[in-house]
N, C-alpha and C positions, 0 to 999 in steps of 0.2 A: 088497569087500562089494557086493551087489547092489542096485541102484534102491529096488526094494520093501524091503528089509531096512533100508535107510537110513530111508527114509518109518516104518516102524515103528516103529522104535530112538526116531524124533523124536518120535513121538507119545507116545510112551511118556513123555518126558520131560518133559511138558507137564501143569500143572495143572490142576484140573476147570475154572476159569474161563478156562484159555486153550482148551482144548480146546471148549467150548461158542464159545467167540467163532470155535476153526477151522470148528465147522460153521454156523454164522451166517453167516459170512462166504463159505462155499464155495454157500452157497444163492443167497447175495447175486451173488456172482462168475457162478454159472448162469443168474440171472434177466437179469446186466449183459451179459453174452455175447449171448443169445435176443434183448436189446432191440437191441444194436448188428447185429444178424444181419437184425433185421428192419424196424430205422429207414426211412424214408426215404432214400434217397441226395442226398448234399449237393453243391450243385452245384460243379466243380472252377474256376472264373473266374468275377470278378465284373465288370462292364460297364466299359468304360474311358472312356464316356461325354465331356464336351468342358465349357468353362466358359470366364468372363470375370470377372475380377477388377477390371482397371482402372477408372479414371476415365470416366465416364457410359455410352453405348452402345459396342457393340463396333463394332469397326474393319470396315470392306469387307477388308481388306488388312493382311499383318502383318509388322513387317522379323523378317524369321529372319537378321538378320546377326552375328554378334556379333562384339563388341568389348571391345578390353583394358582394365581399370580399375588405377585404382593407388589404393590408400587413404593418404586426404594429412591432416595437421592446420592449424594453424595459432598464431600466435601468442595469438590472441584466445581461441579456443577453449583452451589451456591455462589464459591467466588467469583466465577465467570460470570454468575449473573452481576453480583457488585460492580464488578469491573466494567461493565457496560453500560450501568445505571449510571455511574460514576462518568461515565464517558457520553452525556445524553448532553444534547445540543439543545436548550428552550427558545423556543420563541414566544416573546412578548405579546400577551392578547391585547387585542381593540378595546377603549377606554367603554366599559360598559359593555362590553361584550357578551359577558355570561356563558351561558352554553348556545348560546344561536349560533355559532360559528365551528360548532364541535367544542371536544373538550376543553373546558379552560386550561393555561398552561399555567397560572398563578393556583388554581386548587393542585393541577398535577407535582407541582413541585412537595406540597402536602404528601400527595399519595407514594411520589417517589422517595421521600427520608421515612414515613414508614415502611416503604416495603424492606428500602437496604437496612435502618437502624431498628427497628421494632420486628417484625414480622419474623414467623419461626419457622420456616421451611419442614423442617425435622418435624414438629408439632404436629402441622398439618399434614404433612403422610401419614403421619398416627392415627389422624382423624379421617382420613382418606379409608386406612386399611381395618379402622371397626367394623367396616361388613366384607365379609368374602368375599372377594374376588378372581376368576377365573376368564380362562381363554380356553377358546376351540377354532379348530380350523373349518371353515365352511367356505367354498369355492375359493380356494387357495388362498384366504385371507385369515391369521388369525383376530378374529373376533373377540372383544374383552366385552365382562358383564358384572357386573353383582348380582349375587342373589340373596337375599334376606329371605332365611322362613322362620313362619310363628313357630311357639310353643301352645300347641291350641290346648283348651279347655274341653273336657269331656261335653261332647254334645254342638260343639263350636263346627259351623262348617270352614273349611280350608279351601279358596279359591286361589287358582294361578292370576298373574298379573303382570303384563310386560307394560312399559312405562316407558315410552320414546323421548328426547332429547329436542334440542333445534342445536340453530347457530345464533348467536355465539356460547351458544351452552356446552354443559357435557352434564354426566350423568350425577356429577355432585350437586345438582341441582334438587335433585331426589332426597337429598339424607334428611332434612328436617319434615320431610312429608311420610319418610316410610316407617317412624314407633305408630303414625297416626293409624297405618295399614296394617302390619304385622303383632302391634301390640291392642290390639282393640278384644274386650271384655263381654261386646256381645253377640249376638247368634253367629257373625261371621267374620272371617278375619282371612288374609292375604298370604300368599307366597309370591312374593315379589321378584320381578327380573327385571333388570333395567341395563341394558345393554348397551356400548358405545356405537354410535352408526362410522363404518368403517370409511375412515379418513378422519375422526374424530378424537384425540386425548391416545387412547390406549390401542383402541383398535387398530391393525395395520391398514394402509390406504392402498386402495386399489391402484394395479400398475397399469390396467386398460383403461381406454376412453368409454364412458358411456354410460358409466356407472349411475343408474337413479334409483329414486324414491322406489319402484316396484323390484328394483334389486334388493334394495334394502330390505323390504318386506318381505321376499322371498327368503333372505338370508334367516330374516329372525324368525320365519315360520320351520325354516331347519331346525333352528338352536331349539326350540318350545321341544319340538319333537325327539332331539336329542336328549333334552333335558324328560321326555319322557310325559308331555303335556298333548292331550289330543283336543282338547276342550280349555280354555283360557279368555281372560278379559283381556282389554288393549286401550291405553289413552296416549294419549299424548298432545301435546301445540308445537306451534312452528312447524319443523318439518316432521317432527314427529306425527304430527297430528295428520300431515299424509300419509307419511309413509303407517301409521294402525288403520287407515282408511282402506288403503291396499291391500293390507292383512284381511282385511273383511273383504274387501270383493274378489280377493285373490283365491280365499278359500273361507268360504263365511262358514260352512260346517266348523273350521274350529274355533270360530270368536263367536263366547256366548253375547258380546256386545262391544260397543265401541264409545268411547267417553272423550270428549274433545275440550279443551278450553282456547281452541282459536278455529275459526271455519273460514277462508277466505275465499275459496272456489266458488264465485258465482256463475251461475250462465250467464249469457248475454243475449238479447234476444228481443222480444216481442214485450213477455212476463215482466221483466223487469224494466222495462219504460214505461209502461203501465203503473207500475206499485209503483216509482219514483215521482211520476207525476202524479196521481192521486192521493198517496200517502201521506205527505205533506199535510193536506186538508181536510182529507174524509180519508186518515189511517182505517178506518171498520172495513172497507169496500175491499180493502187488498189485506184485509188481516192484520195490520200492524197495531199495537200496542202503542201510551203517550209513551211508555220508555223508550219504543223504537224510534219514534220522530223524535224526541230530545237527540237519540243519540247517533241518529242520522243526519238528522238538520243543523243547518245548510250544508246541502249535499256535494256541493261543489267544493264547500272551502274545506270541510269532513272527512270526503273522500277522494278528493283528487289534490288540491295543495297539501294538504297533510300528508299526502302518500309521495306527493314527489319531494318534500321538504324530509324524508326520512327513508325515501330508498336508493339515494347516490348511490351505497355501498351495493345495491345489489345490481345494478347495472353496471358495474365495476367487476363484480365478482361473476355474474352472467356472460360476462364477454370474455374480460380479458385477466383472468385471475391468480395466474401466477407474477405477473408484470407488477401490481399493486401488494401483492404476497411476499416478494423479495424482501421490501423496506422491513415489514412488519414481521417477520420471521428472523430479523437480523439486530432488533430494537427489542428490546425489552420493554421500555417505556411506550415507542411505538406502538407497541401490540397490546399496552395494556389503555391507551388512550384510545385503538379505533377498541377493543371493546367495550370498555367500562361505559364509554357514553352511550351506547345502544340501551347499557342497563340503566342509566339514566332518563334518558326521553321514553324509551318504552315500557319505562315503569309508571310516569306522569306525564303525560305532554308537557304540563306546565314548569317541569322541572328546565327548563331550559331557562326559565327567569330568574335562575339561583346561580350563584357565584358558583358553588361546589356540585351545582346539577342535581340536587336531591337525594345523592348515592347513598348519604349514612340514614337518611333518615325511616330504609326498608330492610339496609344490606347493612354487615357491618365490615371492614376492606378485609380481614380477614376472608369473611368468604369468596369477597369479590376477586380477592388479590389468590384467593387456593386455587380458582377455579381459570382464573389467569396462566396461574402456572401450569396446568394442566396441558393448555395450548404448547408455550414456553419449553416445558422442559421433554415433549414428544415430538418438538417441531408439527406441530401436524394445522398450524394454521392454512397451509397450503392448502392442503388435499383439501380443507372442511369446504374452503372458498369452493375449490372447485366444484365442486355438491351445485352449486349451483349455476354453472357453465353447463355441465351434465343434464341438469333439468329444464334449461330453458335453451337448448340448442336446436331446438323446436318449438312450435306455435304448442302452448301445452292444453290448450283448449283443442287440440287435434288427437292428443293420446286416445289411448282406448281406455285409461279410469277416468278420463274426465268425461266419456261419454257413457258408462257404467253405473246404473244407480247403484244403491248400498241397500240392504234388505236386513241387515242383520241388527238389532237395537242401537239408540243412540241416545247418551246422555252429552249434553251440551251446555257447558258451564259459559256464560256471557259476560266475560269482567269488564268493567265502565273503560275503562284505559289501553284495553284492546287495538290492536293500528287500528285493524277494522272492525263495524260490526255487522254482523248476519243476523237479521230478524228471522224468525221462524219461520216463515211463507216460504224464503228463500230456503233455506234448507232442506226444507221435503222439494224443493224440487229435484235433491238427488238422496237425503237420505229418506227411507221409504217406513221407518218404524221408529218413529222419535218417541221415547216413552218420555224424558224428561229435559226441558228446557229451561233453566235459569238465570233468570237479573241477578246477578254476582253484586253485594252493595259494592266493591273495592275491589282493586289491583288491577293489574295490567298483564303485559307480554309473559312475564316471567312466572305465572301462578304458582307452581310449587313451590319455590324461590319465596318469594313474596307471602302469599296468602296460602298456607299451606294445609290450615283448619277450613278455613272456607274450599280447598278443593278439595282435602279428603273427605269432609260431611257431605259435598255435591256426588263424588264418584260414589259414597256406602250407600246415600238415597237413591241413585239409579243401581245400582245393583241388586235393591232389595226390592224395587222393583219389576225387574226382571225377573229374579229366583223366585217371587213371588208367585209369578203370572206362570213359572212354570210348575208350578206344584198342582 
């Protein structure tokens, strides 16, 4: 059957209300083409500019040395945590509660006799310091990182790889994802970096106001450089996943591409009332896929009640963030109940219908409870909050990387449980070379964490696509 004959057939079969919405829409589509035809051109890098973080004036002079760190405990530091576990005040959840209310305080009383009776503090530094660890000073902050490199195989290519964090993460997020990276058997295999974003676990937190995502970015295109890398890959989600965004427009000469498993930056605009309202019904007109309308639709309840039933914390932390930092930087249990639930609901939405929130059935508490103490025992819950006072002390649709397309390769891993999700349409409308875009069958917020084979095989297929296209 012929093009046109098909276009027919399908119109034919379409009711007076959809058929009004296809020419509604095809005006709409016309006027959206003419605007983007004759917008403005948005500029392709944004400034990489310079800063000072540390303690009072800046330095004449800076050590670029860096040095090996080891993360150590102690004896005191475990009892003081007993002593405060021991000293934790419950209150009784609502009969049926579950997790709709935040963490259950009947599963917490669970997590709290394993942490103090079971859990090995000592153990997991051990497990912490199997990969090297070091610190360097970059605008008056020491910066902590791991770095894992292969043992390649004759013939085996050796790519750099910096791997960002979010919140309430840190960098232990990584360790079950990086034998997938460093120990890989064929053509290409990783030297990995995965660096603390400062204010996070290890790294020291900025003592100025101001600090965001393109400092961030700037920081780590130091360390690369440092570390001796002119040329390197970059993923990350959450905030990582801006701040390797930044690294690419910041200075796209050295990021051979960019690998994301969360995109949340949409524009707003003309484009996108358009593809909301026709997509729905005639997804083809605006490019959308049925995976996209399953997991967009209903858009209202999808993307707007879902997003306010799961972002108190950041309008908390957006505003006023040291005020709600206090309690949780002084609680042990506190601080492991505002985050363990995060890693609950944003592992399943539907976790929230479980007595225990679905924690053991991705995570096991050891990891959850290492990666706790991380927070815990560097006090650095504060400063992480703040990360996000710092980035939203502005309309951030006004930055200059939100109005900065990205040019430089994009693989883009799309997992079901996602807060949000970004259809491909959406995405080129900032990034500009998408080689690879995928339906993740599984996992959520946390993907290294969680789905660690399905992120490593997503980031080695878009890589090998890249190195490909450059041969």
């Amino acid at each position: 059957m012929q093009p046109v004959e098909t276009f027919i057939k399908g119109l034919n079969g379409l009711n007076p209300q959809q058929l009004q919405l296809l020419i509604v829409s095809s005006v709409g589509v016309g006027l959206l083409t003419c605007y983007m035809l004759l917008k403005k051109k948005v500029p392709k890098t944004i400034p990489v500019g310079d800063g000072w973080w540390g303690r009072g004036q800046k330095q004449l002079s800076e050590d670029k040395k860096i040095y090996p760190f080891t993360v150590q405990t102690s004896e005191d530091e475990i009892q003081d945590l007993k002593r405060r576990i021991d000293q934790t005040r419950h209150t009784e959840p609502l009969e049926d509660g579950r997790f709709h209310y935040g963490f259950n305080s009947v599963y917490m009383k669970k997590v709290v006799s394993y942490w103090k009776n079971e859990f090995d503090w000592n153990k997991q530094v051990n497990v912490l310091n199997k990969y090297p660890h070091f610190k360097t000073n970059i605008e008056g902050l020491d910066v902590h990182f791991i770095r894992v490199s292969p043992q390649p195989r004759e013939g085996q290519k050796v790519l750099p790889l910096v791997m960002v964090h979010g919140w309430p993460g840190s960098f232990f997020e990584f360790y079950k994802i990086l034998p997938m990276l460093t120990e890989r058997q064929d053509e290409v295999v990783f030297d990995v970096i995965c660096p603390s974003i400062p204010g996070y676990g290890y790294s020291e937190a900025p003592h100025k106001r101001g600090f965001n995502t393109m400092d961030a970015a700037r920081i780590f295109h130091k360390l690369m450089e440092r570390l001796g890398f002119s040329e390197f890959y970059v993923q990350g989600g959450d905030w990582g996943s801006l701040i390797v965004t930044n690294m690419s427009q910041m200075k796209p000469e050295c990021v051979k591409g960019v690998h994301l498993n969360m995109l949340s930056e949409i524009k707003q605009g003309l484009g996108l009332v358009i593809s909301l309202m026709v997509g729905r019904y005639l997804p083809f007109l605006v490019g959308f896929t049925r995976e996209d309308v399953r997991r967009l639709y209903p858009y209202v309840e999808k993307n707007v009640y879902e997003i306010l039933r799961e972002s108190g914390y950041m309008h908390i932390q957006a505003t006023k963030p040291d005020t709600a930092g206090c309690g949780v930087n002084d609680s042990p249990v506190g601080l492991a109940s505002y985050i363990l639930e995060k890693f609950s609901t944003w592992t399943h939405k539907d976790y929230r219908d479980l007595e225990d929130g679905g924690l053991e059935k991705k995570y096991t508490l050891d990891d959850l409870l290492t990666n706790v103490m991380i927070y815990w025992t560097t006090g650095s819950i504060v400063s992480s909050m703040r990360f996000y006072k710092e980035n939203f002390s502005g309309n951030p649709m006004n930055r200059i990387d939100s109005k900065t397309g990205i040019y430089v390769p994009l693989g883009f891993a799309a997992f079901p449980q996602e807060l949000m999700h970004c259809p491909k349409p959406w995405a080129r409308w900032r990034f500009k070379d998408i080689r690879s875009y995928s339906y993740m069958p599984s996992g959520g917020h946390f993907a290294a964490f969680e789905e660690p084979k399905l992120l490593a095989d997503d980031f080695v297929q878009f890589v090998k696509k890249v190195e490909s296209k450059k041969k």
